[in-house]
N, C-alpha and C positions, 0 to 999 in steps of 0.2 A: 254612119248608121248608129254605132253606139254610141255617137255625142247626144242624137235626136232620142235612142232611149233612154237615156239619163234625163235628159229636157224632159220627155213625157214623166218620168219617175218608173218608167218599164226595169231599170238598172238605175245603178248608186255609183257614184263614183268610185269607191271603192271595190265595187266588181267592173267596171271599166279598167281598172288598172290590172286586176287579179284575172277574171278570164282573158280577156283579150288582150291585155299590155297597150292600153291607148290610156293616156294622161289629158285629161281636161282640165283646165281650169274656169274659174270665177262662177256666178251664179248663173250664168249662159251655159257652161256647159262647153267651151268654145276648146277643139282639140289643139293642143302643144305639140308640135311635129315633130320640133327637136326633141324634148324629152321624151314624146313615144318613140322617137328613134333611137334614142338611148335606151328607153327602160328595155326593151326587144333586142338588143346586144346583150344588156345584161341579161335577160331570160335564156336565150341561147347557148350563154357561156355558163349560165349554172346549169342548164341541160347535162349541155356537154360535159360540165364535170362533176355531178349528182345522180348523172342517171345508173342504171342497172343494166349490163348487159348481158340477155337470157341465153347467149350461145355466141361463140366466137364470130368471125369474119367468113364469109364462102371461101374456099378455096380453089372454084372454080373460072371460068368466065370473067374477067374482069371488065369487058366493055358490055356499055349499056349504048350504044350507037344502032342498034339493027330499028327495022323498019316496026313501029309499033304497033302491036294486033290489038291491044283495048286498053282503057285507065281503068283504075279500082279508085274509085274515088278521088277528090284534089290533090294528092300528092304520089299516087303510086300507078305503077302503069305495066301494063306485058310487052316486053318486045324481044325479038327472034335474039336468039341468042348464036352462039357458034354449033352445039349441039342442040340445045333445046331452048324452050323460052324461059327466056329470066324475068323474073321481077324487081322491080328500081323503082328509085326516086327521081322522079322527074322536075326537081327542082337543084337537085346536085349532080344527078345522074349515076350513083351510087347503085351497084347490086347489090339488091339483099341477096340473092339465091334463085335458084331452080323455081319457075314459078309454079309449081306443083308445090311447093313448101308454106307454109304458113309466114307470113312475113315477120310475125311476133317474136322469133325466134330467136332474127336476127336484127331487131330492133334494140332501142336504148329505151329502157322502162325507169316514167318516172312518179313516185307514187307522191301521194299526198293526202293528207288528211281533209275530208269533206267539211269540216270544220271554218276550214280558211280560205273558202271557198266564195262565202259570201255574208252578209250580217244573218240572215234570216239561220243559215247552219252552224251560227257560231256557240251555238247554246250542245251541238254535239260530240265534245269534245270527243268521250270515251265511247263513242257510236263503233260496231264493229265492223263498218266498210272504210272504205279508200275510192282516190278516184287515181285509175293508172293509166298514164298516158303513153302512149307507143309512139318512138318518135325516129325518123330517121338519123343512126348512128353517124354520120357524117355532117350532115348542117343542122340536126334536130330536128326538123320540121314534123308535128305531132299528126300523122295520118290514122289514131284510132286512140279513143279512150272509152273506158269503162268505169261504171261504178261500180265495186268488189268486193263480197267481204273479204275480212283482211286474211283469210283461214284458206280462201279460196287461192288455185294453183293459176298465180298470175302469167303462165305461158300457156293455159287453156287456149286452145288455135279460136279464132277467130272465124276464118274462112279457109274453105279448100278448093282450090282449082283443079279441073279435071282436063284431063283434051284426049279426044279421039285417037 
């Protein structure tokens, strides 16, 4: 899909690489598997050791195995916990916490200047937002981002879960 937006001119190669981490080459457009396999290792490993984390580890429930009562989007999910329901990664299987809690909390925040984002925002250097990405503290994997000003309190909750 983002080989064929670059082929339309929808994206540039250079934000094929920078949102998405997929490496194209020649005037086709044609994806590199191996190098988008690689550049995606390396995105992950500077996740993992770049990001911000807004709140320690839960210290409760450590299994994410119970039967699952609903996803919050592509990488996050509720399922029965020992006492209560926790919220996880469903790609590592990672608790963040009580899923009454904001997942932000206990996420890995990675910010970035909107700058370097794309050709068209590279003219805002000194612009005073950011884009912060919320990623899961264990594999990374980015379940929410925001564009923010930079002044703005980047653990602002997201969402709140309620239950009966």
């Amino acid at each position: 899909q983002v080989a064929l937006d670059v082929r339309r001119g929808i994206s540039s190669f250079v934000e094929a690489r920078v949102l998405y981490g997929v490496v194209l080459t020649g005037s086709e457009a044609k994806l590199d598997i191996t190098a988008t396999q690689s550049l995606r290792k390396e995105i992950i490993q500077s996740r993992l050791k770049t990001g911000i984390r807004l709140a320690g580890n839960w210290g409760g429930d450590r299994a994410f195995s119970g039967r699952q009562l609903f996803r919050v989007g592509e990488i996050l999910a509720v399922r029965e916990g020992l006492e209560y329901p926790v919220l996880g990664c469903i790609k590592c299987e990672y608790v963040f916490g009580p899923a009454i809690e904001d997942p932000r909390m206990r996420s890995l925040m990675i910010e970035e200047s909107i700058s370097q984002l794309s050709e068209p925002n590279s003219h805002l250097i000194d612009a005073p937002v950011v884009l912060r990405k919320y990623c899961c503290p264990n594999c990374a994997s980015i379940f929410s981002a925001d564009v923010q000003l930079i002044t703005q309190d980047s653990s602002t909750p997201e969402m709140e879960l309620t239950f009966p």
